[in-house]
Every structure is written in structure tokens, then in C-alpha cells.
C-alpha positions as CSV (number, residue, x, y, z in Angstrom):
1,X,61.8,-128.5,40.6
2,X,64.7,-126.7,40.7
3,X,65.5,-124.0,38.1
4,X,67.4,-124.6,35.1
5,X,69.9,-122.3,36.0
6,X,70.5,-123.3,39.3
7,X,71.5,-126.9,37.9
8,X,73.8,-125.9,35.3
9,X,75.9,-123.5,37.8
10,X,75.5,-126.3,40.1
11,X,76.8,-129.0,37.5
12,X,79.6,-126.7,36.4
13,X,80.7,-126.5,40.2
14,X,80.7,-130.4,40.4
15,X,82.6,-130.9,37.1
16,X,85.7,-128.6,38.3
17,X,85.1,-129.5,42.0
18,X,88.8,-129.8,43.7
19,X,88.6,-131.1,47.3
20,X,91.2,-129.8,48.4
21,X,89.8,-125.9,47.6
22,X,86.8,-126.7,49.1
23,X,88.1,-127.6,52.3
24,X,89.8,-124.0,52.3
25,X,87.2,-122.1,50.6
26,X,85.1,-124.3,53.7
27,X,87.6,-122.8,56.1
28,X,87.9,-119.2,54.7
29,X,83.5,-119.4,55.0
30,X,84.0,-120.5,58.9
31,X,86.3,-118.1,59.9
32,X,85.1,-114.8,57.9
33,X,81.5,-115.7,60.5
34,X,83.5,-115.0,63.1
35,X,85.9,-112.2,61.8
36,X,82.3,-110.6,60.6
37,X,80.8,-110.8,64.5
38,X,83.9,-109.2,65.7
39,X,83.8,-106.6,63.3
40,X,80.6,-106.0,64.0
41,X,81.0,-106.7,67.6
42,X,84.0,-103.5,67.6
43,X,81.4,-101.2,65.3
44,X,79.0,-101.6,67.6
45,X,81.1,-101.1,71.1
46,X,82.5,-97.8,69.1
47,X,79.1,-96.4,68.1
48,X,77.9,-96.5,72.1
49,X,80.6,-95.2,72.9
50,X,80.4,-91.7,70.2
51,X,76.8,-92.2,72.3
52,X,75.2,-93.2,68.2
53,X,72.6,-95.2,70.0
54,X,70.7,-95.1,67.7
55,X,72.9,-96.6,64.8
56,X,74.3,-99.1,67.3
57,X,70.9,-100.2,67.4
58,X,70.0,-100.5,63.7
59,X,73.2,-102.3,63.0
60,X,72.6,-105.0,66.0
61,X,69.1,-104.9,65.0
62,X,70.1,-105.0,61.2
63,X,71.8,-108.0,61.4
64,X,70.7,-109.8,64.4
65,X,67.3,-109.4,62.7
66,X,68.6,-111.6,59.6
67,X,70.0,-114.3,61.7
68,X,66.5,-114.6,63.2
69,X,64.8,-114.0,60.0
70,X,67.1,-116.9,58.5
71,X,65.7,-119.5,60.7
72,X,61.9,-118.6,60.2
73,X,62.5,-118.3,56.4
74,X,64.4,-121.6,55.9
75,X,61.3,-123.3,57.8
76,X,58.8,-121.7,55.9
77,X,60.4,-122.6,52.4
78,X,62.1,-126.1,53.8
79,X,64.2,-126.1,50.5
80,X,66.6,-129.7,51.4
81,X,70.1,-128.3,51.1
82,X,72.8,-129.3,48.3
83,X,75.5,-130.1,51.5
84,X,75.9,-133.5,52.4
85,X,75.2,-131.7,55.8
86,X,71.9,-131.9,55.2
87,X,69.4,-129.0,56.7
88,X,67.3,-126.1,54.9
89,X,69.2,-123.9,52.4
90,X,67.1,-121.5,51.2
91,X,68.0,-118.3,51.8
92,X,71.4,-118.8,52.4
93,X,72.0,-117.3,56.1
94,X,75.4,-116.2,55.1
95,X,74.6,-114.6,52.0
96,X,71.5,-112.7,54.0
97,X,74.1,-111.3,56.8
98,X,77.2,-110.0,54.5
99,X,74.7,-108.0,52.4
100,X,72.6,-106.3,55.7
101,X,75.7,-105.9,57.0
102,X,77.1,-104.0,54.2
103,X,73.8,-102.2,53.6
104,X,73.8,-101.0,57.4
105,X,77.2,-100.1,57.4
106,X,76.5,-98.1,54.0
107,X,73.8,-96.4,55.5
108,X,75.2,-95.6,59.0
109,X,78.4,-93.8,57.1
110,X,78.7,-90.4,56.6
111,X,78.3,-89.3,52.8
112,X,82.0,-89.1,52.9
113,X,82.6,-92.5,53.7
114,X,79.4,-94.1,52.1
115,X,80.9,-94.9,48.9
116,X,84.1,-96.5,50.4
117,X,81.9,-98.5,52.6
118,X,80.0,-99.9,49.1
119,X,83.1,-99.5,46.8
120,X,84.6,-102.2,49.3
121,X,81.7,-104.3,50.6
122,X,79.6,-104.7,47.5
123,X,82.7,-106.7,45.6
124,X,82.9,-108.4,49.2
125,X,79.4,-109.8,49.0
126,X,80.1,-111.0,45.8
127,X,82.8,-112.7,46.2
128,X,81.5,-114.7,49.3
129,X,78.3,-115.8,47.7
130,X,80.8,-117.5,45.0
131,X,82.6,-120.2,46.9
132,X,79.4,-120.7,49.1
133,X,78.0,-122.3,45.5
134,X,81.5,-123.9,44.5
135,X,81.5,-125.5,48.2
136,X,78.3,-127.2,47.5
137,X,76.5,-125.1,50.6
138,X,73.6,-123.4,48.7
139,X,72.3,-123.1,45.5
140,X,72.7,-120.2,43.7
141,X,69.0,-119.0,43.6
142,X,69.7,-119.5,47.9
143,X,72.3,-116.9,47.2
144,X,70.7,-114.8,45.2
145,X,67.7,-114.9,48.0
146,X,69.8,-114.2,50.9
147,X,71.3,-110.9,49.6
148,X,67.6,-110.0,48.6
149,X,65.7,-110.6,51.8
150,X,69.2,-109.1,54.0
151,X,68.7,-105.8,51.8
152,X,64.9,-106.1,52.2
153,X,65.1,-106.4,56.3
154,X,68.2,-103.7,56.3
155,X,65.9,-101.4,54.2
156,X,62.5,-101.8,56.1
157,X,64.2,-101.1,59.3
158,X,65.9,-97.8,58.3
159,X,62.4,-96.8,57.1
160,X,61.0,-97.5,60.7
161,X,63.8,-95.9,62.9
162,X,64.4,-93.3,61.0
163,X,61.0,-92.4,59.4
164,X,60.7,-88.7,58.3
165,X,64.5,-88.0,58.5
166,X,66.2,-87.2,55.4
């Protein structure tokens, strides 16, 4: 039942698998989680203290929100993951938190900044959804979910805290 593209990116992983990049694209995954919650973590200690409650809110509620979501999502599809690990893997929690976080961040910045804040995050989301395929973590399509529903949540909360601004 899987799509036909999802196998064949799959399949090409598999045929130039290397073990040993996996274990460091495996690493690199572990470690950017918790660079991301300190980064996050600092953004969001700075932002209280310019007294931006408001966007220290909507980026803790951004992406707290999508770890929450994560869970409830990967229970309501129940897609069986590709890891020998076993567990749900549809969305892909990782792919749904680098792309709210970049969206937040994006719309949190000052026009100035905005385009930095994309220039350098989109390429970033891209280029972690890649080796969480090649490490046999998610499907692609679980990828390609993730950075929809993240944007999805990121966008439906700006519209409710900050309704009628422009």
C-alpha cells in the first residue's frame, strides 16, 4: 500500500546504504534534537526577557504544539515504521518540528531579518529530511507530511494570536 515513489526512493537508499554513514547521519539526527531545544530554549529566554510575550509564546506554543500533535497524528494514521526500531512513522516528528520552527522563527523576525531566517532555515529543513530517509527512519511521504502538518499548525496559530494584525 505504499506509494510507488516512496519505494523507489526507499530502494535507492537501500542499494547505496553504507553503515557506517548511517551511524553518523544517526548521530548528527540525535544531537541536532537537542542543539534545536537549546536553540529554541535561548530564543525563547531572550524573547521574555525584550518582554515579546507574546512571540515567546507562539514559538513555545509553535513547536511544543507539533511535538504533541506528532503523537496524536502517528496514532491516528498508525503507519508501521521502516526502522528496525519499530513504532509509528507517519508524519515524521522531526521533519514536523524543523519546519514550525523555521516557519515561527520566519514569522517572529523583523522584515529585515525574515529573509535571512528562510534563506538559511528552508535549505536546513531540506537537508534534514534527507538523511532521515537515507537512515531508514521515515519514508519519504512521512517527510513530506511532517513539513506539511508543522507549517499547517505554525500557520493556524499565527492566525489565532494574532488575528486582525497586519
Amino acid at each position: 500500500g505504499m506509494p510507488a515513489w516512496d519505494t523507489e526512493i526507499v530502494r535507492l537508499s537501500v542499494q547505496n546504504y553504507s553503515a557506517r554513514l548511517t551511524s553518523g547521519l544517526s548521530t548528527l539526527l540525535h544531537t541536532g534534537v537537542w542543539l534545536g531545544a537549546a536553540i529554541l530554549l535561548l530564543a525563547v529566554l531572550v524573547l521574555t526577557a525584550r518582554r515579546r510575550l507574546r512571540h515567546a509564546l507562539f514559538l513555545s506554543a509553535a513547536v511544543g504544539g507539533v511535538v504533541i500533535l506528532e503523537v496524536a497524528l502517528k496514532e491516528l494514521f498508525r503507519r508501521p515504521s521502516i526502522s528496525p526500531e519499530g513504532g509509528y512513522s507517519f508524519p515524521s516528528g522531526h521533519a514536523m518540528a524543523t519546519a514550525a520552527t523555521v516557519a515561527a522563527f520566519a514569522l517572529i523576525a523583523t522584515p529585515r531579518f525574515r529573509r535571512h531566517v528562510l534563506a538559511l532555515g528552508v535549505p536546513l529543513v531540506l537537508a534534514l529530511g534527507v538523511p532521515l530517509v537515507y537512515a531508514w527512519w521515515h519514508y519519504p511521504s512521512d517527510i513530506l507530511a511532517g513539513w506539511c502538518f508543522g507549517i499547517a499548525w505554525v500557520s493556524a496559530l499565527w492566525l489565532v494570536l494574532y488575528a486582525g494584525e497586519a
